[in-house]
N, C-alpha and C positions, 0 to 999 in steps of 0.2 A: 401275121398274114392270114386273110381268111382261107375259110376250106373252100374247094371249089364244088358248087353246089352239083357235078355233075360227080364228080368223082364220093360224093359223100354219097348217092345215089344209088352207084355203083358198089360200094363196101356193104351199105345198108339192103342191097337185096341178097346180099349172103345169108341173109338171115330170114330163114322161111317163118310165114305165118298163116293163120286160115285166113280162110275169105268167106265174106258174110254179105247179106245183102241189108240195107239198110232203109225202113222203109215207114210212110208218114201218109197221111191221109187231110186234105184239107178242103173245103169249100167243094165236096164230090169230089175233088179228083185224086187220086192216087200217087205216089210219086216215090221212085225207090235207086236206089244208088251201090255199087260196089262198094266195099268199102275191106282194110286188111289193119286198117288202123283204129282196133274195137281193142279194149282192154277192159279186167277187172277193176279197179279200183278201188273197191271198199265191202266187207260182208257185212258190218255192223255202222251203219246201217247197209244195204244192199247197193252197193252202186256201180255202175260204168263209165268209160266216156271212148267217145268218138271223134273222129278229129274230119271236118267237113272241111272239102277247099272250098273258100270263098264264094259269093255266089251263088253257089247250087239248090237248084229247086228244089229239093229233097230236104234240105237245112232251113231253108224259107219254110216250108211246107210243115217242121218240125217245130220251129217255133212260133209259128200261126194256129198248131193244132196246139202245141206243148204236149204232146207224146208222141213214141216212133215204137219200132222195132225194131232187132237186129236178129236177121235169121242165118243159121251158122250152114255154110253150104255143103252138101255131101259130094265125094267126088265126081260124082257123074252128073254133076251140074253145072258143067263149065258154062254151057252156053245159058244159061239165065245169068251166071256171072259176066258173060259177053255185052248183052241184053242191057242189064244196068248199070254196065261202064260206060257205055254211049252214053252223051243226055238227054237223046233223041228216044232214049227204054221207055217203053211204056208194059200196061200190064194186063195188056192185049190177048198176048199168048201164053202166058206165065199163070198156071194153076194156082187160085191163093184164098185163102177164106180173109175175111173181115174178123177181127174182135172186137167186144163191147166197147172198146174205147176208139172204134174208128180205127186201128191200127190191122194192115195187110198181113198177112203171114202167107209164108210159100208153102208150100206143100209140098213134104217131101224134104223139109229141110231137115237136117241132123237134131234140130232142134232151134226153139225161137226163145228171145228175151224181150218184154212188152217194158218200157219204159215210161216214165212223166219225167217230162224237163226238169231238171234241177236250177241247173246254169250255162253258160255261155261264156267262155276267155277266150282272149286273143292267142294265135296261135300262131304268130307270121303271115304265111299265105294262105293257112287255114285257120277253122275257128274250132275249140273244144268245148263239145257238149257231153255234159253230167247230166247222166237220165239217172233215178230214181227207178230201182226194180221193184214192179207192181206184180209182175206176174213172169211164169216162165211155162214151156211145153215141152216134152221129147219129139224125137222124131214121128216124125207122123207118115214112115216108109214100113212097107208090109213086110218088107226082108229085114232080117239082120246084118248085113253088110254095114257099118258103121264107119265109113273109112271118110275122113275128111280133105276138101277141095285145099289144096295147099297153093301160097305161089313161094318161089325160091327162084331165083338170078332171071327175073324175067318171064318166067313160066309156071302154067300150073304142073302142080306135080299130086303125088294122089302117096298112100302110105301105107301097106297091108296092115291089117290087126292082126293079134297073132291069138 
């Protein structure tokens, strides 16, 4: 019998993760997406992947440029994690410099990871991109407060350092 994709939803936000914003540059325009589904994958060579839903401008915009970013949110950034959960985010009001390769970076993030496309798998209702780590930054916050945007059962939630 299958699982029922709602209850598998439901089990799977038991399990906290950060939140990162995920962000690509093509043709001038800018374009940047939430995202919780960022992992390691490889130090030899350096790599990640990300898992896009289907569609997304941000995904299009990723392998049109074939590089992105992924900036890892600090907790008092919920609301630019707000921002590029819509698909309507733009990068308007969202503080951010450009890198040499066309990729956004936020300001004020915990810290950023600049990628080059690797690949692209099917993922069911999403699709898995393998970025190639070209470059990486710290936080670029004047405080030390280092505490990461988390979600867990629906919510953000935030984590004291000790």
């Amino acid at each position: 019998m299958p699982v029922d994709p709602l209850e598998y939803r439901q089990i799977f936000g038991g399990f906290a993760t950060g939140v990162t914003v995920v962000t690509a540059s093509h043709a001038g325009v800018s374009y940047g997406m939430t995202a919780n589904s960022v992992t390691s994958l490889s130090l030899e060579p350096c790599l990640l992947l990300v898992c896009f839903i289907r569609g997304s401008q941000t995904l299009i915009a990723v392998k049109e440029a074939g590089w992105f970013g992924v900036n890892i949110l600090h907790a008092d950034q919920e609301d630019i994690s707000n921002t590029f959960a819509r698909t309507t985010g733009t990068f308007d009001e969202v503080a951010h410099t450009v890198d040499p390769h066309g990729v956004p970076i936020l300001d004020g993030s915990l810290g950023h990871i600049v990628c080059r496309l690797s690949s692209v798998t099917d993922g069911g209702d999403h699709e898995i991109v393998v970025g190639e780590v070209v470059d990486t930054g710290p936080s670029t916050r004047a405080d030390t407060d280092d505490s990461p945007l988390l979600f867990f059962r629906g919510k953000y939630r935030s984590m004291e350092t000790r």
